[in-house]
C-alpha positions in Angstrom: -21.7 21.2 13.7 -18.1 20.3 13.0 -16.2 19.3 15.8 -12.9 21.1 16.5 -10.3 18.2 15.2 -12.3 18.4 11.7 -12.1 22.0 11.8 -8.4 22.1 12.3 -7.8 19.6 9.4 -9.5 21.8 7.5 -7.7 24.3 7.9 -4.5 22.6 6.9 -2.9 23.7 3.3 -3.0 19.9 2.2 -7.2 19.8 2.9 -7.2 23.7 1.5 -5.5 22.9 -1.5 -7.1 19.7 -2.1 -10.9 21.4 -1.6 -9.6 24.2 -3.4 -8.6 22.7 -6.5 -11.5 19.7 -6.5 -9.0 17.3 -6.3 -10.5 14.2 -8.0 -9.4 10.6 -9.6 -9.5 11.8 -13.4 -5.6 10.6 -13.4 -6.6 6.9 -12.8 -8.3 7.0 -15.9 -5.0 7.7 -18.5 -3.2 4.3 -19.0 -0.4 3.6 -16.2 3.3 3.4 -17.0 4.9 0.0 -17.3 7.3 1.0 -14.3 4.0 1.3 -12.4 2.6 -2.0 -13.6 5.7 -3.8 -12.5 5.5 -2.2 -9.2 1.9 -3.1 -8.5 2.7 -6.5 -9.7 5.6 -6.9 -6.9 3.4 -5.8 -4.5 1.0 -7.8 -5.0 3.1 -10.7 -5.3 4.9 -10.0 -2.0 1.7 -11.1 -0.6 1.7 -14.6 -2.2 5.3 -15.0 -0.9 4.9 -13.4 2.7 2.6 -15.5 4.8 1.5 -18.2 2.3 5.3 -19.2 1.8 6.1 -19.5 5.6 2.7 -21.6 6.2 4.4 -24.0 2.9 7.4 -24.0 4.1 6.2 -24.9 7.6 4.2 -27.5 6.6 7.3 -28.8 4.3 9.0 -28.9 8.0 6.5 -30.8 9.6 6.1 -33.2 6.6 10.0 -33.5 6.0 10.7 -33.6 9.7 13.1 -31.0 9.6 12.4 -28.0 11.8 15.4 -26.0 10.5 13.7 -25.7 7.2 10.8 -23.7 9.1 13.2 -21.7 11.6 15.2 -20.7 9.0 13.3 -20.7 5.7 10.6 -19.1 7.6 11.8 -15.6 8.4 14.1 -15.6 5.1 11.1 -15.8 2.7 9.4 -13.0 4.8 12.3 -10.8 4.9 12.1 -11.5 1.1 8.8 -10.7 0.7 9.4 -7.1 2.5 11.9 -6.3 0.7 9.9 -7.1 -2.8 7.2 -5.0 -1.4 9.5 -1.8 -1.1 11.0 -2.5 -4.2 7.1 -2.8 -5.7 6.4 0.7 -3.4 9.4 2.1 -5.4 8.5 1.5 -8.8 4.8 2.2 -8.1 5.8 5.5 -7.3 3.8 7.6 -4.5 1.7 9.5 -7.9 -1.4 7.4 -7.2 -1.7 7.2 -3.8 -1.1 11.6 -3.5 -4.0 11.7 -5.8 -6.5 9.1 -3.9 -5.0 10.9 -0.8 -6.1 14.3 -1.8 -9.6 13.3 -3.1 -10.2 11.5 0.4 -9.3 13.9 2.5 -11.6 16.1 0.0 -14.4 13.7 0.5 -14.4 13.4 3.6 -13.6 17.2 5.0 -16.7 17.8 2.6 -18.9 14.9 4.1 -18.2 16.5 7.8 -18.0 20.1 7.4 
């Protein structure tokens, strides 16, 4: 038996819709745009310059005996890497992640109910 929290998503138009009209992931299967490509591509490399830069340039601090390089290299590359991230998030588009969103939530109303 369905508890009352799943019973109330349920009955929410995003769930109804999404049961309603099967929502499924036949989009991810047509070719993405190139604007969509590049945004991917800057999110994933805001993780390669987020934490993996501040460790380098940490251990470039230590090594160079120059703390200033960490303390203020540091939180400059990761304030970079945010803002390459939302720049990523804003080519990407929000497209994809409405359409794995709505088959979720489809899923897993389904799975419970």
């Amino acid at each position: 038996m369905p508890s009352k929290f799943i019973k109330r998503i349920a009955q929410t138009e995003f769930v109804r819709s999404a049961i309603a009209e099967k929502a499924d992931l036949t989009a991810f299967k047509q070719r993405p745009s190139a604007r969509v490509v590049a945004g991917v591509f800057l999110i994933g490399f805001s993780y390669v310059i987020g934490w993996p830069a501040v460790g380098a340039l940490s251990a470039l601090a230590v090594y160079l005996q120059k703390p200033l390089v960490a303390i203020i290299g540091g939180p400059l590359t990761y304030g970079l890497s945010h803002l390459v991230f939302l720049a990523g998030m804003y080519l990407a588009g929000a497209a994809y992640t409405r359409i794995f969103l709505r088959w979720a939530t489809r899923k897993a109303v389904e799975k419970f109910m």
